[in-house]
SEVORO-233753 format. One line per 8 residues: number of its first residue (from 1); for each residue z negated, x, y of N, C-alpha, C, CB. Coordinates in steps of 0.02 Angstrom, whole numbers, plus 50000, padded with zeros to 5 digits. Atoms other than C-alpha are relative to their C-alpha. Glycine has a CB too. Layout:
BEGIN
NUM) Z X Y Z X Y Z X Y Z X Y | ... .
END
This chain:
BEGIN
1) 49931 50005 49977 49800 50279 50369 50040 49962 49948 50030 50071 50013 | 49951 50048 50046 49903 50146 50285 50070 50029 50006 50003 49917 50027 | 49911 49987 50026 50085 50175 50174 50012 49967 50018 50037 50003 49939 | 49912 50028 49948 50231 50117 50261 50055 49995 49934 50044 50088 50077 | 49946 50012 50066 50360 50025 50148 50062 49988 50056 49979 49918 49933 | 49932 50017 49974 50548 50003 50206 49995 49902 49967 50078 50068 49956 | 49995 50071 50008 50613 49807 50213 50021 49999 49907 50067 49963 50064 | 49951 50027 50052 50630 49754 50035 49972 50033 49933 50085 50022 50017 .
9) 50009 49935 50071 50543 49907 49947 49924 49987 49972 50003 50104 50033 | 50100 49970 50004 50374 49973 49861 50025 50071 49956 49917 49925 49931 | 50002 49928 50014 50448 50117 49801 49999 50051 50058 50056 50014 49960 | 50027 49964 49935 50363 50255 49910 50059 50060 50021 49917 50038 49983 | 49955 49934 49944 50466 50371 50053 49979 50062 49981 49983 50000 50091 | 50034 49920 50015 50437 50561 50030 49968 50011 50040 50037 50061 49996 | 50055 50020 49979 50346 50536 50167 49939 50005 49997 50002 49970 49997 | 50049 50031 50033 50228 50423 50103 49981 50040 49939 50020 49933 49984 .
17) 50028 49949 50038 50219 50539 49949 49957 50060 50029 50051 50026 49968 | 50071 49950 49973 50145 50688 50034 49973 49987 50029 49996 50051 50026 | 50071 50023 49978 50024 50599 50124 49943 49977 49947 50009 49942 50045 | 50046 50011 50034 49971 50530 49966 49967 50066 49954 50025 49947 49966 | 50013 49918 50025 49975 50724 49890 49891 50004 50036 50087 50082 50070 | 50049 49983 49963 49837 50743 50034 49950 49954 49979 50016 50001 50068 | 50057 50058 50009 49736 50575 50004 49978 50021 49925 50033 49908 50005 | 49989 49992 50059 49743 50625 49823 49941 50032 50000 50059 50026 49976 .
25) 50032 49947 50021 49664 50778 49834 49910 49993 50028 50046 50065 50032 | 50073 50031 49950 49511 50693 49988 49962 49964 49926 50027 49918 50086 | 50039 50043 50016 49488 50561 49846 49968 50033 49938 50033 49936 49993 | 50028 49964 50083 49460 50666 49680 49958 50063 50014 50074 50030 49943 | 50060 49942 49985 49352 50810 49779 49944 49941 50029 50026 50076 50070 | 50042 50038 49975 49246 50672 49867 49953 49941 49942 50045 49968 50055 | 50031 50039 50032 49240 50553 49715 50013 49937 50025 49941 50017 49997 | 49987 50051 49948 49294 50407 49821 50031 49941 49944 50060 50030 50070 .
33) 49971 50062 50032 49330 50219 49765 50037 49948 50047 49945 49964 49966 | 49928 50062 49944 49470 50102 49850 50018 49938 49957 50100 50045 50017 | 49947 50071 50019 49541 49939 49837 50067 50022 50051 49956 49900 50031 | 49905 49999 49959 49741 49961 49876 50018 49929 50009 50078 50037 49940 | 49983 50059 49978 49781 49810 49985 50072 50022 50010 49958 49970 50061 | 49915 49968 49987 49979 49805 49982 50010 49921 50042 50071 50021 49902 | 49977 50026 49934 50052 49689 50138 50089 49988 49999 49974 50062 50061 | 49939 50010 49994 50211 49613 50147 50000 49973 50092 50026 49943 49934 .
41) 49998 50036 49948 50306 49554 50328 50006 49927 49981 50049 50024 50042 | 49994 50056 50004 50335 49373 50354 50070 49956 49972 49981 49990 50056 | 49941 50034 50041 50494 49355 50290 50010 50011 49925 50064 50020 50029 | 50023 50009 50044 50530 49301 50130 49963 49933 49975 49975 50043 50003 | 50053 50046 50033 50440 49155 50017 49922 50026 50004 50019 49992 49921 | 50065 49972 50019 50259 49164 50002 49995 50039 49926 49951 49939 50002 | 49998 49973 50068 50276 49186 49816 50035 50067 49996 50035 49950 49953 | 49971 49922 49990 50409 49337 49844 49945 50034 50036 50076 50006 50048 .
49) 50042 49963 49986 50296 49420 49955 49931 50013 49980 50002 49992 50040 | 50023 49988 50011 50162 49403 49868 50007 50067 49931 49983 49950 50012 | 50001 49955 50062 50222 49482 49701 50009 50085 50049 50083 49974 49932 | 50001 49910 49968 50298 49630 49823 49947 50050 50025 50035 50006 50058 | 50060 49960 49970 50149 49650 49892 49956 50024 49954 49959 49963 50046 | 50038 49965 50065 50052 49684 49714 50034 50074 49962 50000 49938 49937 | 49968 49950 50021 50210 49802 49678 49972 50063 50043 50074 49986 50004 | 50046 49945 49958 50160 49914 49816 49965 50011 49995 49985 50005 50043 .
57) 50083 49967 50033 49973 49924 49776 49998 50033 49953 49948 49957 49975 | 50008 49953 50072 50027 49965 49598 50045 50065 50034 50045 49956 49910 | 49965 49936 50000 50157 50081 49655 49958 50082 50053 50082 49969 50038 | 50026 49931 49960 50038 50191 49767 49956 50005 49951 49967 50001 50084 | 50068 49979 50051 49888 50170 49620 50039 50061 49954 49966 49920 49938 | 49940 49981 50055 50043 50233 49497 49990 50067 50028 50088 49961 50002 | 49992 49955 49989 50070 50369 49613 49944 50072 50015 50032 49979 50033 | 50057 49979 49990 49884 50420 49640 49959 50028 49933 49969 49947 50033 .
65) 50030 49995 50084 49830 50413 49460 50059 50075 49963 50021 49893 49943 | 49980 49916 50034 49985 50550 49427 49988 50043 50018 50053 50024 49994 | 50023 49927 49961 49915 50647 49556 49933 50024 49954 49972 49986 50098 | 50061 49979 50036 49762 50667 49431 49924 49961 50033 49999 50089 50007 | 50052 50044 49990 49658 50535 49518 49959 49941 49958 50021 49976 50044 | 50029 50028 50072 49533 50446 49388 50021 49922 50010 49905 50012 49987 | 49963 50052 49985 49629 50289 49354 49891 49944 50014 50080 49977 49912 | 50082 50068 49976 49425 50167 49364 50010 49997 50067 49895 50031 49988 .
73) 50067 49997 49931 49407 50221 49545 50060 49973 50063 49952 50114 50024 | 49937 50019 49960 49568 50135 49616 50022 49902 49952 50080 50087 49982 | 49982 50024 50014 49592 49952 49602 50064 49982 50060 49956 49973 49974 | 49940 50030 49950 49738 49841 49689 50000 49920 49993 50083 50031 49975 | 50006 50070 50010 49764 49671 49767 50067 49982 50041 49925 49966 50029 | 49965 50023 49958 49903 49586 49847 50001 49947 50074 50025 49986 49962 | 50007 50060 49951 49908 49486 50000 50035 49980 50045 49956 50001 50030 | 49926 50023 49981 50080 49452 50047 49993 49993 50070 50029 49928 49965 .
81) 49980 50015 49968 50118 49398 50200 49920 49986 50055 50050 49956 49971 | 50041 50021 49965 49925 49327 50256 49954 50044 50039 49975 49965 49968 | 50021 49940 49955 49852 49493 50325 50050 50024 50060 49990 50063 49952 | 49958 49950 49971 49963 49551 50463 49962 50036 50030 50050 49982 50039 | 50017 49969 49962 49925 49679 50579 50038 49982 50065 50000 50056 49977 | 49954 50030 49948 50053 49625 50703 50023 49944 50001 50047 50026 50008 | 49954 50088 50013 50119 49441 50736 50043 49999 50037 49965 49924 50018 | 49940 50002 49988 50254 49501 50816 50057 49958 49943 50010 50070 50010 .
89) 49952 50000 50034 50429 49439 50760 50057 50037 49992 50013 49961 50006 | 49966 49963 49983 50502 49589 50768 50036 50039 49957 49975 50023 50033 | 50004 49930 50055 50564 49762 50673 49921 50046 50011 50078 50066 50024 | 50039 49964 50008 50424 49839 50743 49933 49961 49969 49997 50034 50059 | 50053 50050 50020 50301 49707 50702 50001 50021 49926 50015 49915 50016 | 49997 50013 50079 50364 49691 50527 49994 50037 49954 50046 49979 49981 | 50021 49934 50008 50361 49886 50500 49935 50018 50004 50028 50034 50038 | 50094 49978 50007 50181 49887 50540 49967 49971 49946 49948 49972 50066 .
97) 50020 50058 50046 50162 49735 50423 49998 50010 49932 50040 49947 50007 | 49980 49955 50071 50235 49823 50278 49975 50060 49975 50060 50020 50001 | 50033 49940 50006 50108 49925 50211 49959 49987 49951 49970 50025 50056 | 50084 49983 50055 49942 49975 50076 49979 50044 50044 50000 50043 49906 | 50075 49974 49980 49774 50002 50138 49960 50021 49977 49968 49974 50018 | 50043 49958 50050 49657 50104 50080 49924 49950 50017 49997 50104 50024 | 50052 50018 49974 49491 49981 50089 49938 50014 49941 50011 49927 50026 | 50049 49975 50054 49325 50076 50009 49964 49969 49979 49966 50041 50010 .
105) 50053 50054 50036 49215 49993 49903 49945 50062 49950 50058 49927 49934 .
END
């Protein structure tokens, strides 16, 4: 289940915090390794969305690693704008668009 960012952000919703509470706890009893893909919408520069989109990866690793998750077993990548999930031009599009993925490795 991919974090959900508001337009503009990567600092996570409370939300998005206790879901990561939960993921937290799956990844450090299981042992589990992720790449955090963070996702910007289409608006914006490429270059802006890209950096936002590395802020978000760090900011859910940030938030995963205080949960007591072993910082090795979590990297992060950005990929701005060129992943969407939706090609809408919408709010809802761009809300789906705006997100980190959990992809295991």
């Amino acid at each position: 289940m991919p974090v959900r960012f508001e337009f503009n952000e990567f600092n996570l919703t409370s939300s998005a915090q206790q879901a990561l509470a939960q993921y937290a706890e799956c990844i450090k009893k299981e042992n589990l390794r992720f790449t955090l893909g963070g996702h910007a919408d289409e608006r914006g520069t490429d270059e802006y969305n890209m950096v936002l989109s590395q802020k978000r990866a760090a900011s859910v690793r940030k938030y995963l690693v205080d949960l007591g998750v072993k910082d090795g077993t979590l990297d992060t990548v950005g990929y701005g704008e060129n992943k969407p999930v939706s090609n809408g031009s919408n709010e809802d599009a761009w809300a789906q668009n705006r997100r980190v993925e959990f992809d295991r490795r």
